[in-house]
C-alpha positions, 0 to 999 in steps of 0.5 A: 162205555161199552164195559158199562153196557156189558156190565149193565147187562150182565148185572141185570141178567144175574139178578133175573137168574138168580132170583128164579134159582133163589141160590145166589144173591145178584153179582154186585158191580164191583163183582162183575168188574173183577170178573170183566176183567179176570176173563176178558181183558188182558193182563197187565205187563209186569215184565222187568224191562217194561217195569225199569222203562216205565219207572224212568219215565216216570222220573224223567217226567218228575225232572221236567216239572220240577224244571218247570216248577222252578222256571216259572217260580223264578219268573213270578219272583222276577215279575213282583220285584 
């Protein structure tokens, strides 16, 4: 919620600017977003170590519902014959 409130703000403060200027037309959403997040939020990892950690738990996450797909698969089957 605090984003929003900054980008809130700072969208209404470019559109008073630039209307006294007449230059820029006022930063859309989207265009305060991207520079929200360019210069105050931290860049993502992309490191190969976090990259091969978050790839195997993803699979071990997709192995255990599948698992829990099947189990509940077969006690539906179970429970309507």
């Amino acid at each position: 919620m605090l984003a929003t409130a900054v980008l809130a703000i700072t969208r209404a403060r470019t559109a008073t600017a630039s209307t006294t200027t007449g230059e820029l037309v006022p930063a859309s959403g989207r265009e305060l977003l991207r520079l929200l997040r360019i210069t105050a939020l931290p860049r993502p990892r992309r490191d190969r170590d976090h990259l091969l950690s978050w790839s195997a738990w993803r699979r071990r996450h997709q192995h255990q519902a599948a698992e829990a797909h099947r189990r509940w698969n077969n006690i539906t089957a179970a429970a309507t014959t």
